[in-house]
DRENPA-714615 format. One line per 4 residues: their letters; for each residue x, y, z of C-alpha. Coordinates in steps of 0.05 Angstrom, whole numbers, m for minus. Example, Ala and Ser with C-alpha at 12.3 -4.5 7.8 and 13.67 -1.06 7.14 Angstrom:
2
as = 246:m90:156; 273:m21:143
END
This chain:
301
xxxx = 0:0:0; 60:50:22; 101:37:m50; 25:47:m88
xxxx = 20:105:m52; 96:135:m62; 84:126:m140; 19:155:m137
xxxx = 44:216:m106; 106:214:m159; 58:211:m212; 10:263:m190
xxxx = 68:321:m178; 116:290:m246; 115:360:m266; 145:390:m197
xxxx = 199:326:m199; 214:335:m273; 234:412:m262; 285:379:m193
xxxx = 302:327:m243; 359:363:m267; 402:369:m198; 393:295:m184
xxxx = 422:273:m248; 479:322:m252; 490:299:m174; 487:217:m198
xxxx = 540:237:m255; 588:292:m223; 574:270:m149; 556:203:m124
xxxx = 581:165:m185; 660:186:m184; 648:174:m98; 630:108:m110
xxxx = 687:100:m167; 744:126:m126; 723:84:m64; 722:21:m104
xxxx = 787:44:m142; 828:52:m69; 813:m17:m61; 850:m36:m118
xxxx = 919:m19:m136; 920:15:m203; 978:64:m232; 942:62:m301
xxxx = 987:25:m343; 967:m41:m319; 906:m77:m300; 867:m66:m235
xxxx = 888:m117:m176; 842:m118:m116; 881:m121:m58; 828:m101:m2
xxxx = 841:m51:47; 913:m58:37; 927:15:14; 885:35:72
xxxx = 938:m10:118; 1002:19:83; 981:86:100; 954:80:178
xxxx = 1021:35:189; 1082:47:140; 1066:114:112; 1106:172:142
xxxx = 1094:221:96; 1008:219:103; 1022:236:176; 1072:296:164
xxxx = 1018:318:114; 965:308:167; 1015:337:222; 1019:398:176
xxxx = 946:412:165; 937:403:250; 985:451:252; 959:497:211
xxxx = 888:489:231; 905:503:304; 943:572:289; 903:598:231
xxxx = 828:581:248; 828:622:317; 865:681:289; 828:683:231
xxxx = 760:680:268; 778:728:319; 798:780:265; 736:771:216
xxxx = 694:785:283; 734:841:304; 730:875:233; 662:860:227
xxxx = 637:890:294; 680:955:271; 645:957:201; 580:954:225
xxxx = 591:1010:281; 533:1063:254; 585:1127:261; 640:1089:219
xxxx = 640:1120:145; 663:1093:81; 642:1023:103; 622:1000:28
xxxx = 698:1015:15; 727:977:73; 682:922:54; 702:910:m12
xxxx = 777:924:8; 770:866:62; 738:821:4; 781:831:m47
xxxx = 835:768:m25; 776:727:m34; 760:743:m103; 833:741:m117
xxxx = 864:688:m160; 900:647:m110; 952:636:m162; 960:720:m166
xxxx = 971:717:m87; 1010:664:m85; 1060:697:m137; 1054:766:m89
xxxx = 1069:725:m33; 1132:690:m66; 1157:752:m72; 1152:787:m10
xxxx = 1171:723:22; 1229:703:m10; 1295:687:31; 1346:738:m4
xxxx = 1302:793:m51; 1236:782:m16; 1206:851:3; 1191:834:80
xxxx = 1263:807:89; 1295:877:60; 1254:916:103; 1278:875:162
xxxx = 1348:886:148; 1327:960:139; 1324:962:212; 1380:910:231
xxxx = 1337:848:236; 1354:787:204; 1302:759:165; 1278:687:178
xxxx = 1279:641:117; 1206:638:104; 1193:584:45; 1261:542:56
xxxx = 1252:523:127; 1212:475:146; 1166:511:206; 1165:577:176
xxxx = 1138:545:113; 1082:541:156; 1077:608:179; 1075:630:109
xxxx = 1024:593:91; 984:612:151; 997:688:134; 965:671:70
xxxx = 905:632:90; 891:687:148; 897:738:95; 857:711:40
xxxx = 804:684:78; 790:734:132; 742:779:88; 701:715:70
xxxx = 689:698:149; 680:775:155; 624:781:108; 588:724:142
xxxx = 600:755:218; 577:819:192; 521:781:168; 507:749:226
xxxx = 517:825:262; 456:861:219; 409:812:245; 412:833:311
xxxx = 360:869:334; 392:943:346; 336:953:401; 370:900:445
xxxx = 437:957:444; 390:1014:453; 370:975:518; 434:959:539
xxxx = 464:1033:528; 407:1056:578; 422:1007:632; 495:1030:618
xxxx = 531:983:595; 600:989:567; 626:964:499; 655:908:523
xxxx = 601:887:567; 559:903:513; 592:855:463; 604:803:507
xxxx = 542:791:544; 503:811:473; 541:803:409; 575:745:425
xxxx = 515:690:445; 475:717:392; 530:725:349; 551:642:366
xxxx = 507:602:310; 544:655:264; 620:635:299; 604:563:301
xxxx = 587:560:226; 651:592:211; 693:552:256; 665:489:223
xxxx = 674:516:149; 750:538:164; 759:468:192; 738:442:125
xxxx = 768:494:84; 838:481:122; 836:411:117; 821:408:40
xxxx = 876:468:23; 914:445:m42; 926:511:m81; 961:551:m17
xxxx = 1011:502:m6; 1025:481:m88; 1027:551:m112; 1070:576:m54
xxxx = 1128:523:m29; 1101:454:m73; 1091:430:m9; 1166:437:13
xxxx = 1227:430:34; 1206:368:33; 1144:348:65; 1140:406:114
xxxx = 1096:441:86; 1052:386:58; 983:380:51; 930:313:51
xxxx = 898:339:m17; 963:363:m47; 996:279:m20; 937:252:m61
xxxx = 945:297:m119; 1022:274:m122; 1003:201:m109; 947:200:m168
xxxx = 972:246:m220; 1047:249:m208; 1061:176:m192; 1003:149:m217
xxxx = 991:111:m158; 916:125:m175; 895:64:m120; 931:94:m66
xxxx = 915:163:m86; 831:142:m73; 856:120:m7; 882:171:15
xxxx = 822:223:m5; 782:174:34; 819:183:92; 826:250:83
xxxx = 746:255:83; 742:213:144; 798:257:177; 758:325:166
xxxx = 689:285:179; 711:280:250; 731:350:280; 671:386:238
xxxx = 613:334:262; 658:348:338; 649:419:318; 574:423:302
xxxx = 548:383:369; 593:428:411; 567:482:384; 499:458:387
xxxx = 514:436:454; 527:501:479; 461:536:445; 427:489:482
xxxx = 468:513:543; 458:583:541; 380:584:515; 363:543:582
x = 398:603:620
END
């Protein structure tokens, strides 16, 4: 009786499902087809001159036991993540809450001067970056010396490859998590302030015991979507130090990029996208109960 009735109600609204139709076969084709492909494929082992060979979950083995270099890639993105995310949240907030200050003028300007990294070419910032960066003509490290500092060496050592990659992320990304804070800011109702200023409350009071809970939902979303975004960076690393010297400055999506396409190790490649997926499933479902968690928490106070 339930199936009768499912294709009844297909039937009766084929006009609404014809017009979704579109979206669920571009989905099947782009989407859930090459998912299924690449999980089947990193249970084979494949480098595209031979035939496959289905060896189970042993690329899955070789990279959880005997693979060094997966966990210096997934060493770097941790360490990335942890400096970057925090910094780069605090600042879109803090810009945000300035920008949307009533008195402040030109804000349309700042805006789209805070944006513009994001619109960017990564490839363009990562060639500006190169060279202010650079160990003997970059611009920062001739300004140093300008004033007797020696400057470190920012893309051949292996932790402040880091940094500069973390410089760039910060930079690029900041206007993006900006836009959405300030988002998040103009939906507050201005009335709650007005009530606040009469009790006399200070700015800091004021944002922290009113901006920030009902600014939360807001930080939470951005937390979780820098998580992902940090954990899937490819064209930061590649455009800036090719993941070097050697694997310091290595990312999960740039190791299976290397593994598929440069060694044609297209088996182990899948694998390790896989994992990759499972390693940034983790901390962003962590992320969203937390947050959720703590809603929960401060709407029963």
């Amino acid at each position: 009786m339930g199936r009768k009735r499912f294709w009844h109600d297909v039937g009766r609204n084929r006009q609404a499902y014809l017009f979704v139709s579109p979206f669920f076969i571009l989905f099947v084709v782009f989407g859930l087809y090459p998912i299924i492909y690449s999980f089947v494929l990193s249970l084979n082992e494949w480098n595209a001159t031979k035939p496959w060979k289905f060896v189970g979950l042993k690329n899955y083995a070789t990279l959880l036991l005997k693979d060094a270099v997966f966990w210096t890639s997934l060493y770097n993105v941790v360490y990335v993540f942890i400096i970057n995310v925090p910094i780069m949240i605090f600042l879109s907030v803090f810009i945000a809450v300035a920008l949307n200050n009533p008195a402040r003028r030109h804000k349309d300007f700042f805006r789209i001067v805070y944006l513009l990294p994001y619109v960017t070419s990564v490839l363009s910032i990562a060639i500006v970056f190169f060279v202010l960066f650079d160990d003997r003509a970059g611009l920062v490290n001739l300004l140093l010396a300008e004033v007797g500092i020696p400057g470190p060496h920012w893309l051949s050592s292996a932790s402040m490859s880091k940094i500069s990659i973390d410089i760039l992320i910060t930079w690029k990304w900041t206007g993006y998590n900006m836009i959405i804070a300030l988002a998040g800011l103009q939906s507050i109702d201005t009335q709650i302030y007005d009530a606040a200023k009469i009790d006399g409350a200070s700015g800091f009071r004021t944002f922290w015991r009113i901006t920030f809970p009902l600014l939360r939902p807001v930080i939470g979303f951005q937390f979780i979507m820098s998580t992902i975004g940090t954990f899937n960076m490819f064209t930061e690393p590649y455009f800036l130090t090719n993941g070097g010297p050697g694997y310091s400055s290595l990312s999960l999506v740039l190791y299976v990029y290397r593994s598929a396409f440069k060694f044609f190790q297209l088996g182990y490649g899948a694998a390790i996208a896989f994992l990759t997926f499972i390693v940034v499933l983790i901390p962003s479902v962590a992320q969203v109960r937390i947050w959720a968690e703590r809603d929960r928490t401060y709407s029963a106070t």
